[in-house]
py3Dmol code that shows the C-alpha trace and the ligand (Angstrom):
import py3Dmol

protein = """\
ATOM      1  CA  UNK A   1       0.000   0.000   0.000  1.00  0.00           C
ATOM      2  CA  UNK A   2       1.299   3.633  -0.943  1.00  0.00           C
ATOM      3  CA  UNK A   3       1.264   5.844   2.159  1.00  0.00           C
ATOM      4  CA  UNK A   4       0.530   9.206  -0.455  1.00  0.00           C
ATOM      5  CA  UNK A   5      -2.306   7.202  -2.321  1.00  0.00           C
ATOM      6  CA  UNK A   6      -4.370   5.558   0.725  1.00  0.00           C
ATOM      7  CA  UNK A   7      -7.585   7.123   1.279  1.00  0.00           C
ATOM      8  CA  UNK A   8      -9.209   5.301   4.078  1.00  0.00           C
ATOM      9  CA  UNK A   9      -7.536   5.506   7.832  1.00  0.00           C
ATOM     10  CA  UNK A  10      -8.505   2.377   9.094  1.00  0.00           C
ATOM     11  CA  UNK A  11      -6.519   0.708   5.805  1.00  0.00           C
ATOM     12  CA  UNK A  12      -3.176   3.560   6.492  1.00  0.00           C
ATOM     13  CA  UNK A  13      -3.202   1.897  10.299  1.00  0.00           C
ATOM     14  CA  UNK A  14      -2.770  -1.576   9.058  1.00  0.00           C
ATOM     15  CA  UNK A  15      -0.293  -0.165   6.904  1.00  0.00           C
ATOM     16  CA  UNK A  16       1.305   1.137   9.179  1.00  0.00           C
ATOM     17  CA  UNK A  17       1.572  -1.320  11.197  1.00  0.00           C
ATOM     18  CA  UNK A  18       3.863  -3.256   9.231  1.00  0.00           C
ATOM     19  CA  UNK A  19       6.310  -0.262   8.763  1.00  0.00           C
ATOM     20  CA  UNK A  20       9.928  -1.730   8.686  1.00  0.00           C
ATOM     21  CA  UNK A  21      11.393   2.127   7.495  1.00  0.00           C
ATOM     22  CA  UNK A  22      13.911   2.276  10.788  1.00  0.00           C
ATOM     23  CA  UNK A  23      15.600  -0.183  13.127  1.00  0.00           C
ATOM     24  CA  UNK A  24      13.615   1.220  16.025  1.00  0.00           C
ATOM     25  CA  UNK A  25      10.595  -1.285  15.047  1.00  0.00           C
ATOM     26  CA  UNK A  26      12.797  -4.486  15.479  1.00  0.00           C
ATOM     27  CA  UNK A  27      13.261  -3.135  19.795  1.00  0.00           C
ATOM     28  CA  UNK A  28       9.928  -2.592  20.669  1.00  0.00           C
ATOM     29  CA  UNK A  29       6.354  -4.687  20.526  1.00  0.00           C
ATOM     30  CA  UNK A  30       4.349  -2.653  18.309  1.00  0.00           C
ATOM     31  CA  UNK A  31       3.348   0.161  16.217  1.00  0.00           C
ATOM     32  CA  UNK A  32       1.424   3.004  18.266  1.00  0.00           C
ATOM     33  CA  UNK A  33      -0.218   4.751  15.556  1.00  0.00           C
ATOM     34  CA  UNK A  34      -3.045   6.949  17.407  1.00  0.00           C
ATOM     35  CA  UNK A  35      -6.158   6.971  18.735  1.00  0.00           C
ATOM     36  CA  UNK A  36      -9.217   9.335  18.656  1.00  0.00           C
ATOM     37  CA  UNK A  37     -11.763  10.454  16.086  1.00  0.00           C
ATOM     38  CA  UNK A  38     -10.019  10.953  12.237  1.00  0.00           C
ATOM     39  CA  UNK A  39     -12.667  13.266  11.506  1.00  0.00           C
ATOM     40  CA  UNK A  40     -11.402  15.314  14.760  1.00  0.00           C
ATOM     41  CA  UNK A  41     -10.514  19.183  13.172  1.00  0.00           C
ATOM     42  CA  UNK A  42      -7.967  19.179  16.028  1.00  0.00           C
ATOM     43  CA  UNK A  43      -4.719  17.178  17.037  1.00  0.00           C
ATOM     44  CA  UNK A  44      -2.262  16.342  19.490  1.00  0.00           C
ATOM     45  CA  UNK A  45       0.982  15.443  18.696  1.00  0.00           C
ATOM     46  CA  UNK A  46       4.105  14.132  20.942  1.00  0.00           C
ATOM     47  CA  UNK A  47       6.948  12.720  21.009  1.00  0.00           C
ATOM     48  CA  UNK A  48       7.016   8.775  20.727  1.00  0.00           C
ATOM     49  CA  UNK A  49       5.477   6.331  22.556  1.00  0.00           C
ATOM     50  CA  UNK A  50       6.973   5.131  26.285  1.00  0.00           C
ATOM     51  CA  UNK A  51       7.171   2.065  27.496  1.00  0.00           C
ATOM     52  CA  UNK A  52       3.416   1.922  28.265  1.00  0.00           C
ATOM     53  CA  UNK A  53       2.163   2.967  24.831  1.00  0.00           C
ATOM     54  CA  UNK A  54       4.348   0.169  24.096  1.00  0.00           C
ATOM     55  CA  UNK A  55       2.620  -2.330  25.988  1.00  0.00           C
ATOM     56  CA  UNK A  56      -0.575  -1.381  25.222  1.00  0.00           C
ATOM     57  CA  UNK A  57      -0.581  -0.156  21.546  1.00  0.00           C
ATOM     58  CA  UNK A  58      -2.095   3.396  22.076  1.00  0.00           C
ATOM     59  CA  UNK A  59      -0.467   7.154  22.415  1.00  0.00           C
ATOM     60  CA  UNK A  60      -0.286   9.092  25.901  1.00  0.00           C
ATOM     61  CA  UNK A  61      -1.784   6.307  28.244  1.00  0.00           C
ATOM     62  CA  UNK A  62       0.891   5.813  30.746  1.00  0.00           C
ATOM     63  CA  UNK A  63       1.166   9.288  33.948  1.00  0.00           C
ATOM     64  CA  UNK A  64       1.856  11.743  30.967  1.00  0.00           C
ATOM     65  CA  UNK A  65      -1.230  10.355  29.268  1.00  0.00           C
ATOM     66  CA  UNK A  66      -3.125  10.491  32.016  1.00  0.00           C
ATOM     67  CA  UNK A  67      -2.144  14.720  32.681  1.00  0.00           C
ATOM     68  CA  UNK A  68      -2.743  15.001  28.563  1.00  0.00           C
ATOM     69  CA  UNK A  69      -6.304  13.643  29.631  1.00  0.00           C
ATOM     70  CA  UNK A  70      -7.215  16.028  32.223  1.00  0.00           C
ATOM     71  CA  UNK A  71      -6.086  19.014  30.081  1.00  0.00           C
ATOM     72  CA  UNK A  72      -8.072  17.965  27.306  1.00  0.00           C
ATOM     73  CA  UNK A  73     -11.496  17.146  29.883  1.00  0.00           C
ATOM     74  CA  UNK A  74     -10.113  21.134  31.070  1.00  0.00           C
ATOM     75  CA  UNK A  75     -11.249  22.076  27.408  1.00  0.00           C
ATOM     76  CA  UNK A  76     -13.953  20.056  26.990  1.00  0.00           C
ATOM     77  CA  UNK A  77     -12.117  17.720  24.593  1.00  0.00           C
ATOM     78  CA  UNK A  78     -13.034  13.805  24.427  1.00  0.00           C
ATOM     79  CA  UNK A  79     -10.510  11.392  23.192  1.00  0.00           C
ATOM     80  CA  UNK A  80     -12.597   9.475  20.876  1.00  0.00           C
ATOM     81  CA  UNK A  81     -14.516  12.661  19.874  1.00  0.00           C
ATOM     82  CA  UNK A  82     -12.638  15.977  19.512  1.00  0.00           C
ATOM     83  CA  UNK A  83      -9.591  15.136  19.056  1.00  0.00           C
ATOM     84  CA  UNK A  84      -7.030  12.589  17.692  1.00  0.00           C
ATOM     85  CA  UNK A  85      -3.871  11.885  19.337  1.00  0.00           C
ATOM     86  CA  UNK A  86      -0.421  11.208  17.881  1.00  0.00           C
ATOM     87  CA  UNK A  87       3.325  11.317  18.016  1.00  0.00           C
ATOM     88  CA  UNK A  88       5.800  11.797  15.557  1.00  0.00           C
ATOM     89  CA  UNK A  89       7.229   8.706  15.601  1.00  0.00           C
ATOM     90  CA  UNK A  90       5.502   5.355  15.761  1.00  0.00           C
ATOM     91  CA  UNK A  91       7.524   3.348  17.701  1.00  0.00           C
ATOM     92  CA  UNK A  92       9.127   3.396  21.396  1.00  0.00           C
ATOM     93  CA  UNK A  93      13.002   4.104  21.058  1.00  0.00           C
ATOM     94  CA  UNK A  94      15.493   2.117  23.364  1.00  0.00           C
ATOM     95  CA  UNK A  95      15.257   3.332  27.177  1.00  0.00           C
ATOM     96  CA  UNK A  96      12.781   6.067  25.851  1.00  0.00           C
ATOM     97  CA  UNK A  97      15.257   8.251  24.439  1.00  0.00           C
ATOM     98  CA  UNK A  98      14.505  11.087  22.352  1.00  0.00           C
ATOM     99  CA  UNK A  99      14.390   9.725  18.546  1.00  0.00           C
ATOM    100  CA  UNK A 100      16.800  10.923  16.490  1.00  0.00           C
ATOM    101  CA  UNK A 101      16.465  13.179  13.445  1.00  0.00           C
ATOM    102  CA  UNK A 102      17.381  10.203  11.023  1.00  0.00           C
ATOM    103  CA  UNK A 103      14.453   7.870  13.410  1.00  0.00           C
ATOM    104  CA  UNK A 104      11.691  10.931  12.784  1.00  0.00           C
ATOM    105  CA  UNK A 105      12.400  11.511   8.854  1.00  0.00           C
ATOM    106  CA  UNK A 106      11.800   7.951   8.582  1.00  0.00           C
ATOM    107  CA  UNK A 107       8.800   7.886  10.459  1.00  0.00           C
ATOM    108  CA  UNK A 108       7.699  11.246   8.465  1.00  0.00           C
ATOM    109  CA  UNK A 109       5.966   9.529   5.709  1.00  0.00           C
ATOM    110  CA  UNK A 110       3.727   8.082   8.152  1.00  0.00           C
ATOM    111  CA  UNK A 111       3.121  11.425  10.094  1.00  0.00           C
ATOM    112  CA  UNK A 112       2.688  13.251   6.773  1.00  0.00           C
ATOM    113  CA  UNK A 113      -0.059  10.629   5.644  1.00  0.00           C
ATOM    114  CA  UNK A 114      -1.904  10.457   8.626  1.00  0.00           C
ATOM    115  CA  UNK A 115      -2.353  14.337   8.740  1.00  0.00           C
ATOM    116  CA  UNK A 116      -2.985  14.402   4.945  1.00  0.00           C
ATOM    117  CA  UNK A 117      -6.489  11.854   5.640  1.00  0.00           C
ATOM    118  CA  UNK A 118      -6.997  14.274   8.939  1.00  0.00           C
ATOM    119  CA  UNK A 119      -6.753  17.183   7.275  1.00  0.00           C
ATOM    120  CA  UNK A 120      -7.079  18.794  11.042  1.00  0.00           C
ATOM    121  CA  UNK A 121      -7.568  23.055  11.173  1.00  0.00           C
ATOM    122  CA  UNK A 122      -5.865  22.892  14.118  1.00  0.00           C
ATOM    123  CA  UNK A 123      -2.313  21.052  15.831  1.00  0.00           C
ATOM    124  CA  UNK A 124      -1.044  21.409  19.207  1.00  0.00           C
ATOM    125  CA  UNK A 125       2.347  19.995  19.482  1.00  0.00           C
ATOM    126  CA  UNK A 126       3.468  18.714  22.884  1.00  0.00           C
ATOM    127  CA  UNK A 127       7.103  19.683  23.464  1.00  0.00           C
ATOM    128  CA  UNK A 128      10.331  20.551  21.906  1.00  0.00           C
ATOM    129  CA  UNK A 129      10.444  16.838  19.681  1.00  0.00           C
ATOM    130  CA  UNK A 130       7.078  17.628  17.740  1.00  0.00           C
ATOM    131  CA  UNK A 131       7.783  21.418  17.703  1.00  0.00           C
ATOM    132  CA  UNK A 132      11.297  20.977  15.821  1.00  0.00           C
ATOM    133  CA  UNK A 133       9.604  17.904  13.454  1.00  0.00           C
ATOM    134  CA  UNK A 134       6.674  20.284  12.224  1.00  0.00           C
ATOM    135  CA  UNK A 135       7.321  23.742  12.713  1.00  0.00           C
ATOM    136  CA  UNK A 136      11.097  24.586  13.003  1.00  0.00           C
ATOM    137  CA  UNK A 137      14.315  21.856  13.242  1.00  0.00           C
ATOM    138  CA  UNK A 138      15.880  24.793  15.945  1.00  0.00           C
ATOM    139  CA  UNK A 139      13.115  25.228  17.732  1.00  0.00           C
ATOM    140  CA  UNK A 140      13.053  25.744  21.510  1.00  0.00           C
ATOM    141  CA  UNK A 141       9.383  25.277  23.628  1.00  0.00           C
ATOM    142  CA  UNK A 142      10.392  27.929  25.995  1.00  0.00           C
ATOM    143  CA  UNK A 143      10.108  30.450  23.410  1.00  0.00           C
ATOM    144  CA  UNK A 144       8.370  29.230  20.871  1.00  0.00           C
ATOM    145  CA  UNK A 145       5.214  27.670  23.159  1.00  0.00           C
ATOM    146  CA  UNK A 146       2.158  29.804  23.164  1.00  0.00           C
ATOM    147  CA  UNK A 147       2.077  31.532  19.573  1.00  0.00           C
ATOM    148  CA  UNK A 148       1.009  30.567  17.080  1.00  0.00           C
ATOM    149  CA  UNK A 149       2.355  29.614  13.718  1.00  0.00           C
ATOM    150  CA  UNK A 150       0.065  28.966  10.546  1.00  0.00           C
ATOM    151  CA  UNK A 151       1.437  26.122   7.916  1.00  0.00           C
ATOM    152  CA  UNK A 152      -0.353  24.878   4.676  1.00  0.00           C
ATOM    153  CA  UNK A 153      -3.680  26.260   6.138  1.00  0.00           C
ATOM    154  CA  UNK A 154      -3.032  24.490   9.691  1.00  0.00           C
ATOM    155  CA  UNK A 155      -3.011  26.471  12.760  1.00  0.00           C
ATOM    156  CA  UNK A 156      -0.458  25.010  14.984  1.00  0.00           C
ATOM    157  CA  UNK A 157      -0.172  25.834  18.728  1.00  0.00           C
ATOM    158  CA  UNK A 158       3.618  24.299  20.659  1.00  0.00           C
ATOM    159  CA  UNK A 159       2.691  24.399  24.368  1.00  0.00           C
ATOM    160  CA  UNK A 160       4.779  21.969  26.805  1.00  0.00           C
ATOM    161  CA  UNK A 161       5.164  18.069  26.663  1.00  0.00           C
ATOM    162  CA  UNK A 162       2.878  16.666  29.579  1.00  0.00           C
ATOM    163  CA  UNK A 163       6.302  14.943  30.609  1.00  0.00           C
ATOM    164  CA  UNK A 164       7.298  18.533  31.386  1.00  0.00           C
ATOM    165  CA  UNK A 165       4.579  19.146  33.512  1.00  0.00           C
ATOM    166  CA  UNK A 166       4.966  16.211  35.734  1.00  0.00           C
ATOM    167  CA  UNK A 167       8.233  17.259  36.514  1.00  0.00           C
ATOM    168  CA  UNK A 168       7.787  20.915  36.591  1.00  0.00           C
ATOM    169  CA  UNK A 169       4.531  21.734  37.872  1.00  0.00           C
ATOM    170  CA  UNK A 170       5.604  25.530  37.659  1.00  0.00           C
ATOM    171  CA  UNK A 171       5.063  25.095  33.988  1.00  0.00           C
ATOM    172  CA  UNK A 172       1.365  24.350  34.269  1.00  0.00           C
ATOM    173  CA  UNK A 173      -0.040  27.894  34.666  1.00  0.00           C
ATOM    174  CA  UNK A 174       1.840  28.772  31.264  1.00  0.00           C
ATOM    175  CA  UNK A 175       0.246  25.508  29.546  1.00  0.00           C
ATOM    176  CA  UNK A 176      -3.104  26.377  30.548  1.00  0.00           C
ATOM    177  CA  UNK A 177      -2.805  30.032  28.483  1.00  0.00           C
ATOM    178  CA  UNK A 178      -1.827  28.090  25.507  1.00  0.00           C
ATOM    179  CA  UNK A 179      -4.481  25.880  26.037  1.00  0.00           C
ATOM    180  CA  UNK A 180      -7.200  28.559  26.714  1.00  0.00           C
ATOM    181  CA  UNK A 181      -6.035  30.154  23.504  1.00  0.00           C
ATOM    182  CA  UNK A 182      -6.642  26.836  22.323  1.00  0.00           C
ATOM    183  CA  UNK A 183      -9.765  26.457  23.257  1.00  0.00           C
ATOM    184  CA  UNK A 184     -10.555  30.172  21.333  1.00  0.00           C
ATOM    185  CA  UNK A 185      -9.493  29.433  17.944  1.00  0.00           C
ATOM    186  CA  UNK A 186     -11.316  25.905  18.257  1.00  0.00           C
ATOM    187  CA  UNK A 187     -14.345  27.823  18.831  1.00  0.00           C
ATOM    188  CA  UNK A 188     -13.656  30.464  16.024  1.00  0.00           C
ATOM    189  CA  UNK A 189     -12.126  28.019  13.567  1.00  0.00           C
ATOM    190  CA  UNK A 190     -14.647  24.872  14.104  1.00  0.00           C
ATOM    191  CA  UNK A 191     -17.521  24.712  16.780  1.00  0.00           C
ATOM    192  CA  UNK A 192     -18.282  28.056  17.991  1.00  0.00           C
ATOM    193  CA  UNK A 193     -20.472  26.559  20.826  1.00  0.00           C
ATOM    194  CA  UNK A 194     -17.957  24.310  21.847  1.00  0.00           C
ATOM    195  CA  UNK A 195     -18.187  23.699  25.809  1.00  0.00           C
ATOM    196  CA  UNK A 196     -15.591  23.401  28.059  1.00  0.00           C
ATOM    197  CA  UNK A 197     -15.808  23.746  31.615  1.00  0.00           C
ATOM    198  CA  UNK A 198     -13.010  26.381  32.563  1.00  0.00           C
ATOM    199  CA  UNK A 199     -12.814  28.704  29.762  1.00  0.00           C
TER     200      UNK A 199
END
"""
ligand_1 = """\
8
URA
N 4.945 10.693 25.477
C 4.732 10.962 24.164
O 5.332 11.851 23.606
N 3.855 10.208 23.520
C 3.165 9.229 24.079
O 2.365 8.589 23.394
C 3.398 8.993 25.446
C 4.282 9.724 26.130
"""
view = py3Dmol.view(width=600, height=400)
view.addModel(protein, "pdb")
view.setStyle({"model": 0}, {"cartoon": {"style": "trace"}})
view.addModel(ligand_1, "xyz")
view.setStyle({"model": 1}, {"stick": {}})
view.zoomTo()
view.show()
């Protein structure tokens, strides 16, 4: 199957899901390749999947996932309704290190396709790996988190990595702007009586 030809998601996941493009497939158990509604006009994107993505198959589901969780319920996102959740790379890299450049071009083609059957108005990239992969290669989230930045039509939002939260709760007030601003251009871009419960 050709990743720039495939038209329905559920036959790019199987896809996929037999990518062989890096090593980094032959050191962990599976593919994560997202979860959440395709049809979403918004989405998420990290960094790679942990060792509990691993295990279980699906993006953001170990502590981080769980903190990703509460900030989307904090904008009265679903999972399997607003939004759809990825990473830029598919599979978990040795001792969860950050992938490398060569890792993410490889995984790009699979990134690039899933965004192209998307088609989302909207990105929020969670920390400095997704911000440098989409937006700019010398990017930095300190500076760069909480403007935006318009590409090919998307409106793309960097705000910090949940990971970054857990171990800097100081960060957290800053996230929330980003994520209020969010929450705005959702409603002026795609639902403008979208409800959340704190902005
Ligand atoms: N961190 C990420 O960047 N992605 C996940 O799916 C989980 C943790």
């Amino acid at each position: 199957m050709n990743l720039d030809t495939v038209t329905d998601f559920k036959e790019l996941e199987e896809t996929v899901k037999t990518c062989s493009r890096c090593a980094l497939r032959q050191g962990c158990r599976g593919v994560v390749f997202g979860e959440g509604n395709p049809s979403a006009r918004i989405v998420f994107c990290g960094e790679g999947p942990g060792g509990d993505e691993d295990r279980l198959g699906r993006p953001f589901v170990g502590k981080a996932g769980q903190l990703l969780d509460k900030m989307l319920a904090a904008c009265g996102f679903e999972r399997f309704k607003h939004v759809y959740i990825l990473n830029t790379i598919k599979c978990r890299p040795p001792g969860n290190r950050t992938p490398t450049e060569q890792e993410r071009a490889a995984c790009r083609p699979n990134l690039d396709a899933q965004l192209r059957l998307i088609r989302p108005a909207i990105m929020v990239l969670l920390g400095a790996c997704a911000l440098q992969e989409i937006v700019n290669s010398a990017g930095r989230i300190t500076r760069d988190r909480g403007r935006w930045v318009q590409k090919n039509g998307v409106h793309i939002m960097p705000t910090y990595h949940p990971a970054a939260l857990l171990r800097n709760p100081a960060l957290k007030r800053d996230a929330w702007e980003d994520l209020k601003q969010v929450v705005a251009r959702y409603r002026s871009l795609v639902d403008q009586d979208h409800y959340s419960p704190y902005c």
